[in-house]
N, C-alpha and C positions, 0 to 999 in steps of 0.2 A: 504494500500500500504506500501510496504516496502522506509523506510525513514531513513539515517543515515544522520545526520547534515543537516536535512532538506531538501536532495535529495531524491526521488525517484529510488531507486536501483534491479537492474535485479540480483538473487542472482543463480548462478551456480555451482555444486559441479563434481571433479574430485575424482574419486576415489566413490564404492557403496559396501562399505562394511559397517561393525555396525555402524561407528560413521557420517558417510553421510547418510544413512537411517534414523539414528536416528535425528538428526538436522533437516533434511529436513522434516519427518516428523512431527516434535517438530515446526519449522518454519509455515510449513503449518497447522498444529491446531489452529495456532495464527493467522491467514489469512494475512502472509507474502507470498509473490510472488516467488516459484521459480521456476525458466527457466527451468532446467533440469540438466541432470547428463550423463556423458562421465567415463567409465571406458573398462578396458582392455579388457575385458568380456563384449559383447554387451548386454547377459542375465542377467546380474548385472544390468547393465544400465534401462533395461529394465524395470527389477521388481521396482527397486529405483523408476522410474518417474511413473510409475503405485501405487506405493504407496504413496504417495505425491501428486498425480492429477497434474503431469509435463509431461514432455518429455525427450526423450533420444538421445544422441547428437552422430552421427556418425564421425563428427571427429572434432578434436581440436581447427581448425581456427574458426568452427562455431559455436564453448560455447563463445571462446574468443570474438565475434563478438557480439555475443546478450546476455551477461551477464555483471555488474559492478564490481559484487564480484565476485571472483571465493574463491568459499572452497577447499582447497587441502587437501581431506580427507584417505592419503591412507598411507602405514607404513610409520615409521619417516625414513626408510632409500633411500625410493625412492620421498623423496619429494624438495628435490634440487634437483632431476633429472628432477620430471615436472617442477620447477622452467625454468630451464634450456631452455625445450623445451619451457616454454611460451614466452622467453625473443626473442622467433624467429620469434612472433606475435608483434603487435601493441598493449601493452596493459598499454600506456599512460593514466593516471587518472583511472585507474583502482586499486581496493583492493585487492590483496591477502589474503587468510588466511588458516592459519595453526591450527590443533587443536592438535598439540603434546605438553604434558607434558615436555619433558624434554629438547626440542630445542627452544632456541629463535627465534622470526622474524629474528634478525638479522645475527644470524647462516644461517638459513634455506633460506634467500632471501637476498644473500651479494651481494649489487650492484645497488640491488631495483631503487635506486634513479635513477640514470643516463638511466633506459627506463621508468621515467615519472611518476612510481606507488609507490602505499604503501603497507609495509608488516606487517600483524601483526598476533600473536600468540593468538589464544582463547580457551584455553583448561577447559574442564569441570571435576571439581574436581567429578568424578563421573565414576563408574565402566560399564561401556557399552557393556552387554553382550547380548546383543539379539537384531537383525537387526528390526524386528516387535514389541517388547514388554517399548524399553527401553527407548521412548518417554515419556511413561504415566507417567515415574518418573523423568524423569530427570530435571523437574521447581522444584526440591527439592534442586539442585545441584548450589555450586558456580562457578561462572565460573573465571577463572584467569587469564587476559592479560594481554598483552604487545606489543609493539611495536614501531616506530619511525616518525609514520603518523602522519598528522594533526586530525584525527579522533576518535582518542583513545577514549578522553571522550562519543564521540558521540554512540562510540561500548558499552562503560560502561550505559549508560541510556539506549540502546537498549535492553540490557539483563534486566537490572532492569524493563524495561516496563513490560518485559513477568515474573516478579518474582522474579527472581534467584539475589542474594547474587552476587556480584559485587570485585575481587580486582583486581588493575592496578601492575604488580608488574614489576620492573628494570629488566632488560636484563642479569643484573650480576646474580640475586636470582633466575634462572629459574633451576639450577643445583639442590640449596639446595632445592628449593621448589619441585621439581618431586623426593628428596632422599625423602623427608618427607612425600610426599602420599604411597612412595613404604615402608617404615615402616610399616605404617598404616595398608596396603594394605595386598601387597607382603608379606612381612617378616611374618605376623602371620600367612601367611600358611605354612612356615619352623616351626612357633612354634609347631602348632596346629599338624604339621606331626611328630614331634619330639615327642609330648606324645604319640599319635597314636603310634610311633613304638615301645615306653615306655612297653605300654599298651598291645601289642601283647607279649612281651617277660612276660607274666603276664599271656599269656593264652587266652586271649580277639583276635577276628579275625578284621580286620581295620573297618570291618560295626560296630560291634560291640562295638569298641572303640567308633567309629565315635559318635554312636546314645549315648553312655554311657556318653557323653565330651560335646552334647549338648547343658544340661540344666545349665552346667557348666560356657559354654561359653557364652550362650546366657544370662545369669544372669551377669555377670561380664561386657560387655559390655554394657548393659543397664543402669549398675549404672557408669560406666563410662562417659556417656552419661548426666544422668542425674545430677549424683554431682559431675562428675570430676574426674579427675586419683587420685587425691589425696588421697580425702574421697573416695573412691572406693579401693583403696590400701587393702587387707589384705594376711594370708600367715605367715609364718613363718619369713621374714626378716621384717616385719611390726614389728612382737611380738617379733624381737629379740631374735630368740630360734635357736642361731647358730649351736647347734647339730644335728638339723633335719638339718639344711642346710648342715651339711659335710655329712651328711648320706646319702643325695641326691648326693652327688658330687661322690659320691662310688660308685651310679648306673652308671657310664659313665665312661667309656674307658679313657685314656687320648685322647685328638682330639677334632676334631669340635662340638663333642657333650658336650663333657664337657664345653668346652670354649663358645658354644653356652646361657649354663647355666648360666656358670659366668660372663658373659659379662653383660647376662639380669639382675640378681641378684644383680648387681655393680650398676646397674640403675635403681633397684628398691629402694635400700640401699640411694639415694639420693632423691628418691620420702618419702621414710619411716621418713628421717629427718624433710621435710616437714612436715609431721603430725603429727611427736610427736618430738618438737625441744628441749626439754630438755631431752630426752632420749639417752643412748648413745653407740652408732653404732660402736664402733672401735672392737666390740668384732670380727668382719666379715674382719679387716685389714690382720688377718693373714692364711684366709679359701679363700677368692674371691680373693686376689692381684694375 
């Protein structure tokens, strides 16, 4: 049975796109309890609780009624709106929850307090691309909350029961915490499309780029991975060979592509001092400023 702080909890999802498919699924392998799922799309609804061995809610008073938790699983920009419509229910001693990256509970559910419930943010530091596939990975994933409930810890053992890496993090750090997965994330597919176009103007077609930047990319992460951005570090600003690096600066227009470059370059120039701190980097003062 599903148990947060010791309660027996009815767990219900709004919204049956990837990230409510996936939980609810991920929930139900765990032999968590859930009620079922309400989205705009009855055929949404439908497949969700056919996938998860639940049911599918035809309208909104009656998830609110037979559920504890509700997940409000749907874009960050409509999810004050179901807030909205829930607060038109009785949903006194009930959990909200949110799983977006980049909004807080407290954003997302301003007022929470005064109809009786708690709001809180659970988002899985984990990339959610496929409605049927992305359960089987996601107990790899930390998950990263917050909120202003009495419950919170109880959320944080909950996750840790099923596995997953656990942080509780302030309501302030939810901005900087969702810029830093979209680094991660996001932004190296601006890199990676940047060589790609690199690469075309070289004669190479994008598949071909693509497949040629693979074993590239796939290596460089890996040891990122395993020893760390630092000792992973090499390249031309590692070795200090600031003639390849203006030579590189020549392949780009002035504009985003260049500045794209040297922006990265400036912050590898600070990773490179890392690894070799008595070496000396100012030769790059007068090529990246």
């Amino acid at each position: 049975m599903t148990t947060i702080g010791g309660i027996i909890l009815r767990i219900g999802f709004i919204g049956a796109g990837k990230v409510g498919f996936t939980l609810g699924k991920y929930f139900a392998v765990h032999n968590i309890r859930i009620s079922g799922y309400l989205s705009r799309k009855a055929e949404s609804a439908e497949a969700a609780a056919e996938f998860t061995g639940s049911r599918w809610f035809k309208e909104l008073s009656e998830l609110v009624a037979l559920c504890d938790v509700i997940f409000i699983t749907v874009p960050d920009a409509a999810i004050r709106e179901v807030f909205i419509e829930l607060t038109k229910y009785d949903i006194t001693g009930k959990q909200l929850c949110h799983c977006s990256g980049a909004m807080s509970a407290r954003d997302a559910f301003e007022g929470i307090e005064k109809y009786g419930a708690e709001g809180y943010s659970l988002h899985p530091l984990f990339p959610v691309s496929s409605k049927y596939d992305s359960y089987l990975t996601i107990g790899k994933a930390w998950f990263c909350i917050e909120g202003n409930g009495t419950h919170l810890p109880d959320w944080k053992a909950f996750f840790e029961k099923l596995g997953n890496p656990v942080r509780i993090l302030s309501h302030k750090d939810k901005t900087a915490y969702h810029a830093a997965c979209t680094v991660a994330s996001n932004l190296v597919c601006a890199l990676v499309y940047e060589s790609i176009e690199t690469l075309e103007k070289c004669g190479f077609s994008e598949c071909e780029a693509l497949t040629a930047l693979e074993p590239l990319i796939t290596a460089n992460i890996n040891s990122i991975l395993k020893n760390g951005v630092v000792d992973a570090l090499t390249g031309p600003v590692e070795r200090c060979d600031c003639g390849t690096v203006q030579k590189h600066l020549s392949c780009f227009e002035e504009g985003k592509e260049r500045e794209l470059y040297r922006a990265a370059s400036l912050k590898l120039v600070d990773i490179a001092k890392k690894k070799h701190p008595d070496a000396d980097f100012s030769v790059f003062d007068g090529i990246l400023y």
